[in-house]
C-alpha positions, 0 to 999 in steps of 0.5 A: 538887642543882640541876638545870639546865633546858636547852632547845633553845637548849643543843642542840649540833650540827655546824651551831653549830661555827664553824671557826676556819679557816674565816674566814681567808679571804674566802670563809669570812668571806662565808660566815660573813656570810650565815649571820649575816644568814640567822639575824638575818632569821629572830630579826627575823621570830621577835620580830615575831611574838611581838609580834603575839601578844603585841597579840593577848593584851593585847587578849583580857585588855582583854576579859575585864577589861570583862566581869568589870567587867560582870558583877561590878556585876551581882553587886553590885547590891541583892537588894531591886531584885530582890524589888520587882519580884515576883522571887525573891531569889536568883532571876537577872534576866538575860532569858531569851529563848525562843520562844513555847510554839507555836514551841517545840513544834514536832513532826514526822510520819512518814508512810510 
């Protein structure tokens, strides 16, 4: 049994019924008009949008994609580059950057 997935798209309601009758005349063929015109602006601003977001995405994965490259030829490189200069063959020679021991150490008082 194959279910259908609908979404808000499939939803019906008394707005979406057009009466035949009502663009009989000039008024109603206006007003069908401006209806159109209301839901072709409101698609317009809805694709730009999309769009918009869409840069946005490309441009985050263009991020990652470099950093992966980054770090990847990290990863690649010879553990013998490491133990020649005294590291640890598995130990990671990215730089840690912590202050000095007296920095660190910093202590507060309570005084009453």
């Amino acid at each position: 049994m194959a279910t259908d997935k609908r979404g808000v798209q499939q939803i019906k309601t008394m707005g979406g019924i057009v009466d035949g009758r009502r663009t009989r005349t000039s008024a109603g063929a206006l007003l069908e008009l401006s209806m159109l015109e209301m839901e072709k602006t409101r698609l317009s601003k809805e694709l730009e949008r999309a769009q918009r977001r869409s840069l946005e995405i490309q441009a985050r994965v263009l991020e990652i994609e470099t950093k992966q490259v980054r770090l990847q030829s990290f990863v690649d490189r010879p553990i013998a580059v490491f133990t020649a200069n005294g590291a640890m063959g598995a130990a990671t020679p990215l730089p840690i950057h912590a202050a000095p021991a007296e920095q660190r150490m910093k202590r507060r008082s309570l005084s009453y």
